[in-house]
C-alpha positions as CSV (number, residue, x, y, z in Angstrom):
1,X,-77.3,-28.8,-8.3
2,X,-73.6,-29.8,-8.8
3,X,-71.0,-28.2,-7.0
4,X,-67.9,-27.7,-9.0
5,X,-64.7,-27.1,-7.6
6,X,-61.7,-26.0,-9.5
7,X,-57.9,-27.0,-7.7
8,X,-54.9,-24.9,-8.5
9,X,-51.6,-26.5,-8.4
10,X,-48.5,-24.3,-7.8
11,X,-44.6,-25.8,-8.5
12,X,-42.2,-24.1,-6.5
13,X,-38.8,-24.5,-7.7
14,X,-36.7,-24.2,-4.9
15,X,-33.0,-22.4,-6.8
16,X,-30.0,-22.4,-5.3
17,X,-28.8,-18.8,-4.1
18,X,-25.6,-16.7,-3.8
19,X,-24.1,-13.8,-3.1
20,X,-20.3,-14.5,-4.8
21,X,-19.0,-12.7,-7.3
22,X,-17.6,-14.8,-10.3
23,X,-13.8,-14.6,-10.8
24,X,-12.7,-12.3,-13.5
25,X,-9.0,-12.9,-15.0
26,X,-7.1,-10.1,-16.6
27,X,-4.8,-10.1,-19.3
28,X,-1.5,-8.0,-20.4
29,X,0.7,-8.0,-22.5
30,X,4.0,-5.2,-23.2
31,X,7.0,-5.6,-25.3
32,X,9.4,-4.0,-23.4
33,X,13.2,-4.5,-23.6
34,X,13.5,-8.8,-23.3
35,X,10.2,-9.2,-25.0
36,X,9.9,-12.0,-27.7
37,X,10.5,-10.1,-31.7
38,X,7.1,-11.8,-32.3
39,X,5.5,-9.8,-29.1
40,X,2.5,-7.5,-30.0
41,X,1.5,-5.1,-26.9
42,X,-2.0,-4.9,-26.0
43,X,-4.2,-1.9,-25.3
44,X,-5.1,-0.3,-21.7
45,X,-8.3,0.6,-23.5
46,X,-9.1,-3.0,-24.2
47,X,-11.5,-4.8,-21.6
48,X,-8.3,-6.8,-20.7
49,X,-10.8,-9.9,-20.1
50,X,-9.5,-11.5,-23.2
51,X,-6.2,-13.2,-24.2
52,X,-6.8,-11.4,-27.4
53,X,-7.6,-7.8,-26.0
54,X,-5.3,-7.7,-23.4
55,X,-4.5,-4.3,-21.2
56,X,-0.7,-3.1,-21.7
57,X,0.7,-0.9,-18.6
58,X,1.1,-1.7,-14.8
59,X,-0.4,1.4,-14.5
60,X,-3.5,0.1,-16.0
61,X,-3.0,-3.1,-12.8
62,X,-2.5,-0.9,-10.1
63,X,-5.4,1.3,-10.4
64,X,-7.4,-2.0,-10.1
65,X,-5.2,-3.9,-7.8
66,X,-6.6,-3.5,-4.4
67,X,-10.6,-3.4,-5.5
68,X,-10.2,-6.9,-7.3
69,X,-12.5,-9.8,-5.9
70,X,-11.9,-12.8,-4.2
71,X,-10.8,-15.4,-7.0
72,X,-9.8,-13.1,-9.7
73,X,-6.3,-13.4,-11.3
74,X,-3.6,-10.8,-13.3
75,X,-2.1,-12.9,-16.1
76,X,1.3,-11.9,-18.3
77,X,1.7,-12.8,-21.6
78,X,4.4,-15.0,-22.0
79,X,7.2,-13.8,-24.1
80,X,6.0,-10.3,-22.8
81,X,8.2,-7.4,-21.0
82,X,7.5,-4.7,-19.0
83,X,9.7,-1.8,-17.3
84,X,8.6,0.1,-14.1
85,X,7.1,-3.0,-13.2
86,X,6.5,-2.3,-9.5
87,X,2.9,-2.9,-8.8
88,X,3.1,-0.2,-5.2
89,X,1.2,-1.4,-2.4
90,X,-0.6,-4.1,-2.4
91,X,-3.5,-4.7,0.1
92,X,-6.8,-6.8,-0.8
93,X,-9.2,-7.3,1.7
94,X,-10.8,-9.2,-0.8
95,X,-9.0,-11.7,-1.4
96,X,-8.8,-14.9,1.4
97,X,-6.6,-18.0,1.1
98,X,-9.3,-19.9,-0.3
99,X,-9.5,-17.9,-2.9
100,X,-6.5,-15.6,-3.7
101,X,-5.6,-12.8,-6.0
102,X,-3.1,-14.6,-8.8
103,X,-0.9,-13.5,-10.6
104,X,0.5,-15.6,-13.3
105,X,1.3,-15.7,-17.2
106,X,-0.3,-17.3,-20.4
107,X,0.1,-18.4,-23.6
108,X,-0.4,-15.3,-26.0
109,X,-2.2,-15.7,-29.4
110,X,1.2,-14.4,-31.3
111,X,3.1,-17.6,-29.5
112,X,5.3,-16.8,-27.0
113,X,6.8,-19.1,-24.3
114,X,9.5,-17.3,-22.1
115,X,8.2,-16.4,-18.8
116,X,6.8,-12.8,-18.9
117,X,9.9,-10.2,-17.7
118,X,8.7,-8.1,-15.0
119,X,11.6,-5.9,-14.6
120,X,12.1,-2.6,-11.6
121,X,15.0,-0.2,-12.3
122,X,13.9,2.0,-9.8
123,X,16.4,2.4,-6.6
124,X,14.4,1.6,-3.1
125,X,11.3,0.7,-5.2
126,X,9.8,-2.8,-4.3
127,X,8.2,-4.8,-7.4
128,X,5.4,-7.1,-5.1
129,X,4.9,-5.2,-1.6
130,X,2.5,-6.6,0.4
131,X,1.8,-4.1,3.0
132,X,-0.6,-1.1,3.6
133,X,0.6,1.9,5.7
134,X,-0.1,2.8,9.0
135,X,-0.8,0.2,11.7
136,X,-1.3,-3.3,11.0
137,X,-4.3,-4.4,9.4
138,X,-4.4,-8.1,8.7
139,X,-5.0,-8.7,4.6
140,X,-4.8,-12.3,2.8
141,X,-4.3,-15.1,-0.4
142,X,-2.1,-14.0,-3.0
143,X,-0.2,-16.1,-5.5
144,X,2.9,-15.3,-7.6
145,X,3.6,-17.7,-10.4
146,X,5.6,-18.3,-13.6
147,X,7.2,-15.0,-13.5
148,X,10.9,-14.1,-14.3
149,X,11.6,-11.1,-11.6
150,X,14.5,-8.7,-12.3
151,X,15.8,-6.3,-10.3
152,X,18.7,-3.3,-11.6
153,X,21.1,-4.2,-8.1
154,X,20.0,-0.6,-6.8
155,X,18.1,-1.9,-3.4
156,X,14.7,-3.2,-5.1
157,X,13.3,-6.0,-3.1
158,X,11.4,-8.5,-5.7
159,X,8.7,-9.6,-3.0
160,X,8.2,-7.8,0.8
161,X,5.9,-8.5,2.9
162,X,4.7,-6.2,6.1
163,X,2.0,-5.7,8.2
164,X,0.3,-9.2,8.8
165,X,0.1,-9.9,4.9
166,X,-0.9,-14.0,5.1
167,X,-1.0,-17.1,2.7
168,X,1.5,-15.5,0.2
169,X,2.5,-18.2,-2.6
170,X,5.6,-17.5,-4.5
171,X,5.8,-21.0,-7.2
172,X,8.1,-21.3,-10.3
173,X,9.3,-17.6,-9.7
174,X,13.1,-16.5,-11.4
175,X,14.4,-13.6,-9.2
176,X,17.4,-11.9,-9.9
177,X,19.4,-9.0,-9.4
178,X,17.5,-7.4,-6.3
179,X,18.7,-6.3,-2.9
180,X,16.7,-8.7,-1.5
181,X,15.2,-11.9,-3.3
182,X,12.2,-12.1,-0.4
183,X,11.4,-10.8,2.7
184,X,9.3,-11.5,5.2
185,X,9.1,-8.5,7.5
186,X,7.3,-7.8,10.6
187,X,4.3,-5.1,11.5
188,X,3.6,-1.7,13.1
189,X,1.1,-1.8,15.8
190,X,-1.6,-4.0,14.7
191,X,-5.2,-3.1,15.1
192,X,-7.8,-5.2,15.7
193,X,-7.7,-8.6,14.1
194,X,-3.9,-8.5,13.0
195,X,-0.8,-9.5,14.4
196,X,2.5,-8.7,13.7
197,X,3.4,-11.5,11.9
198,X,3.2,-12.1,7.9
199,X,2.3,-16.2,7.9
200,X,1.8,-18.9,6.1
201,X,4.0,-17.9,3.3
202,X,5.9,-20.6,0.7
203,X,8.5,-19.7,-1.6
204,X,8.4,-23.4,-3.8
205,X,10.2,-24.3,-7.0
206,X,12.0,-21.2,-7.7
207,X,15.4,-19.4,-8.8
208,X,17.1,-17.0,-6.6
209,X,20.3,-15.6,-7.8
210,X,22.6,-12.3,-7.7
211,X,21.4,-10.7,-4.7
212,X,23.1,-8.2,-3.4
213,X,22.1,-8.8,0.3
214,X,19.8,-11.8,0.9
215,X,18.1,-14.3,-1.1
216,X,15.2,-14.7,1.6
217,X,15.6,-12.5,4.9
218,X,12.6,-13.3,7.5
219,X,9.9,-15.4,8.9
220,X,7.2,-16.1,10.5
221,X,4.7,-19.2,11.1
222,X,4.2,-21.8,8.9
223,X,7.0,-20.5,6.4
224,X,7.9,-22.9,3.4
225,X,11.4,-22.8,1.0
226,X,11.2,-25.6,-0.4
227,X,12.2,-27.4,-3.7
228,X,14.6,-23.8,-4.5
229,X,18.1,-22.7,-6.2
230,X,19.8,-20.1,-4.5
231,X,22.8,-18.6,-5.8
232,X,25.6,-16.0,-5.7
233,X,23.2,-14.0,-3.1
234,X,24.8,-11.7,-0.3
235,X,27.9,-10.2,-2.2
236,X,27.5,-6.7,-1.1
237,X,28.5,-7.5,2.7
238,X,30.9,-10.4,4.2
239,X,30.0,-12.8,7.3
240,X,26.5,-10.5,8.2
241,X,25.0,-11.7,4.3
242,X,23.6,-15.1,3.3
243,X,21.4,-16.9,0.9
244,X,18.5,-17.7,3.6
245,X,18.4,-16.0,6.5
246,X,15.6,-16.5,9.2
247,X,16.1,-13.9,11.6
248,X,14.8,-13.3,15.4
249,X,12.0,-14.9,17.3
250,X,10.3,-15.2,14.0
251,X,8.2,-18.2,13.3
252,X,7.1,-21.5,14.4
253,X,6.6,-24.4,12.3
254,X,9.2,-23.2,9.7
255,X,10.1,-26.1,6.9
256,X,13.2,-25.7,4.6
257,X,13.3,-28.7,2.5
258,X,15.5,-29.8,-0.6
259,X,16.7,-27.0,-1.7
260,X,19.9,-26.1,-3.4
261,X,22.5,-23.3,-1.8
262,X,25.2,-22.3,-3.8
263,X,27.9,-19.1,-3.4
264,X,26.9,-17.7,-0.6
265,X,28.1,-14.3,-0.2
266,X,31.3,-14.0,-2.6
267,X,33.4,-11.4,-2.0
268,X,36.8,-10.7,-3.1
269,X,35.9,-14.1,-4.8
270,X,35.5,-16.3,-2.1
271,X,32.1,-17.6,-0.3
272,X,32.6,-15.1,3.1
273,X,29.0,-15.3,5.0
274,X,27.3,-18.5,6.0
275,X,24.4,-19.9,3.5
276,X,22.1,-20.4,5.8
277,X,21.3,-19.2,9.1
278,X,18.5,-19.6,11.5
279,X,18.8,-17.2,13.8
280,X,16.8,-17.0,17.6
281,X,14.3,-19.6,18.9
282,X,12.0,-21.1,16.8
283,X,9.4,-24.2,17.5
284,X,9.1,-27.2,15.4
285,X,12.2,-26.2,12.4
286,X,13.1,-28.4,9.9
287,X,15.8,-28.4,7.8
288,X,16.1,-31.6,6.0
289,X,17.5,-32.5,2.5
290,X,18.8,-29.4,1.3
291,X,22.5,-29.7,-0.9
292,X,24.5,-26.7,0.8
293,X,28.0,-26.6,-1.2
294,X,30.9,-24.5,-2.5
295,X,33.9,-24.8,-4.9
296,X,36.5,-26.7,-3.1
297,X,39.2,-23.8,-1.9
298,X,36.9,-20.7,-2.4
299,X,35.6,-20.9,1.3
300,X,37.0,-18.2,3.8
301,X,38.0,-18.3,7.8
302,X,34.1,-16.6,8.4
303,X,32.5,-20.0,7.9
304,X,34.6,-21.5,10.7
């Protein structure tokens, strides 16, 4: 009697697994005052996930500013406008330097091509603040880039930064008319896992003009200005006002690199506070190839 036998044979597929979330970029567009004639505002109903059903308010950002993931990005239409444009506190403990929360512009269906106008009227209102309340509480990875920034000269700071908020990227920015063009302040207690340092930040490539009382104030490790134009900042207060000022035992490892500085604190019409100042001790600084100049006449005793 035959025996027969019958043989099963099984193909495991062995498929790769994860647990990340796929970025998600957002899109909005408003036609505020400065906005291109062509401009056509999008929708805060709209999914915002598409170029062509983009959200319209900052409103409609903040209430999903601090719950985005790891990756994902905010994108202005350029040739857009918006007013009120502070985004309030931002904190995203989400978001890692790897992969950061960006914002940034793009190209709109209707055509335009100025950088998006993100303007804040509002006195003591900041329009990017990178800080949560309380005590410290270390947060990280955001980038700011392609944006024109305007203050309204009423004590608006265009990007502050407080509380151990790391690996900020500020890249092709145009800031103008704040109290402060950037600032890199320091921290209440921290709790566990911060410090009271905001780190690794670089302000590259970017315009920084008509500020009332510094173009960048601050510091902290691995800081970067490089590749900048600074320009009639510090007006509001002779000799204590300047267009970079690194202040107290701030930072290690700070670079500030080919840069332009330019009417430094004019008052009365003369250049009457230093351009820049490096104030306390700081490991490993360099300054190197930055053009630092005045019109010939139009510099006061101060600078002496």
């Amino acid at each position: 009697m035959k025996t027969h036998h019958l043989v099963f044979g099984f193909l495991l597929l062995a498929l790769p697994f994860t647990s990340e979330l796929k970025a998600t970029t957002y899109y909005v567009c408003d036609c505020a005052t400065g906005a291109d004639v062509n401009c056509v505002a999008g929708n805060d109903v709209n999914s915002g996930t598409s170029s062509n059903a983009p959200w319209q308010s900052i409103a409609k950002v903040i209430s999903v500013i601090n719950s985005l993931q790891a990756g994902d990005e905010i994108r202005f239409a350029k040739g857009a406008a918006w007013t009120d444009a502070s985004f309030g506190s931002i904190y995203n403990f989400n978001a890692t330097a790897a992969s950061p929360i960006v914002f940034d512009s793009y190209d709109a269906p209707w055509g335009g091509t100025a950088k998006p106008i993100l303007t804040e009227a509002r006195a003591a209102t900041n329009l990017f603040h990178f800080a949560d309340g309380g005590n410290a509480d270390h947060d990280e990875g955001y980038i700011i880039r392609n944006l024109d920034l305007r203050g309204a000269g009423t004590g608006q700071w265009a990007v502050f930064a407080y509380n151990d908020a790391d690996y900020i990227t500020m890249d092709n920015l145009d800031i103008s008319g704040f109290g402060i063009g950037v600032h890199s302040a320091g921290a209440n207690t921290p709790n566990s896992g911060a410090d009271d340092q905001n780190q690794h930040m670089q302000l590259l490539n970017s315009s920084i003009t008509d500020c009332s009382d510094q173009g960048f104030l601050g510091g902290g490790d691995d800081l970067i200005i490089e590749g900048c134009h600074f320009e009639n900042n510090g007006f509001s207060l002779a000799i204590f006002n300047h267009n970079i000022y690194i202040g107290g035992d701030n930072g290690d490892n700070i670079i500030i690199r080919n840069n332009e500085l330019y009417r430094s604190a004019i008052v009365n019409g003369n250049a009457d506070g230093v351009s820049l100042v490096v104030h306390g001790l700081h490991d490993n600084l360099l300054i190197e190839g930055n053009y630092i100049h005045e019109d010939l006449g139009m510099v006061t005793r101060s600078w002496h």
